[in-house]
Structure formats: C-alpha cells, structure tokens
N, C-alpha and C positions, 0 to 999 in steps of 0.2 A: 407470479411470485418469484420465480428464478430469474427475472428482467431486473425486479426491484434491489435483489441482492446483489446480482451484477452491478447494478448504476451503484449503489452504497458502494461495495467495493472498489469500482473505480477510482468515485471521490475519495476515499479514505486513503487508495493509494497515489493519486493526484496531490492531494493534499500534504501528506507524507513527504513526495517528493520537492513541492515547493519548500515546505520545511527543512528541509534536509540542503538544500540549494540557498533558501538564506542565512541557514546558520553558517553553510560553508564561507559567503562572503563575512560572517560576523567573527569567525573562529570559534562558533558554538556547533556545538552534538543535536541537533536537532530531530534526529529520528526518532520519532514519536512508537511507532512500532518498537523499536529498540528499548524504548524508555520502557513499554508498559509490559513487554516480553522476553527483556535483555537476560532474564536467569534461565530462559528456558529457548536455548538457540533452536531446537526441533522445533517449536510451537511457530519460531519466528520466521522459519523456512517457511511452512507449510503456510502462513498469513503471506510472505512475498509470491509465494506459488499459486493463492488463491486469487489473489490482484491479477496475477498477469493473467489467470486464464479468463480469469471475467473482462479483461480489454481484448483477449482476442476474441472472446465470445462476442461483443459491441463490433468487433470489424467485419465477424461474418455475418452474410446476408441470412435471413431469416429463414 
C-alpha cells in the first residue's frame, strides 16, 4: 500500500514538474498543485513535502 502511494506521488510530482517547466518556456503558471491548493499555502507545503519524501523513499533500498 505505502509503495503504491509513493509511486502516485512521485508521478503527480514528476508531472507537476514537467508542467511547471513547459509553462515556463510558454510564459504560463502551470503549477497544477498551486492551481488546486493556491488559497491554502500550508496544505501546499505539506503536498511539496509529501512528493519529496516519497522519491527519497524510491531511492532507498528496500
């Protein structure tokens, strides 16, 4: 169970960042996170904090 929510979070944060990377070549806002949690900046930390620790959790060995 905790693998699968890892893997979701990754991509949602992979994902994220792609977006985020071609709005910047477009001169659009593409942060998807921002978009759907932008009124509530605490909620939005703890979604950037949950991404990173589930890609270090994927780097350590098992």
């Amino acid at each position: 169970m905790l693998s699968q929510i890892t893997r979701v979070l990754v991509v949602i944060g992979g994902i994220n960042w792609g977006l985020i990377g071609l709005g910047m070549l477009m001169s659009k806002d593409w942060n998807v996170v921002n978009m759907i949690l932008g009124g509530v900046p605490m909620l939005e930390a703890i979604v950037y904090v949950l991404v990173g620790l589930a890609a270090v959790k994927m780097i350590l060995p098992r």
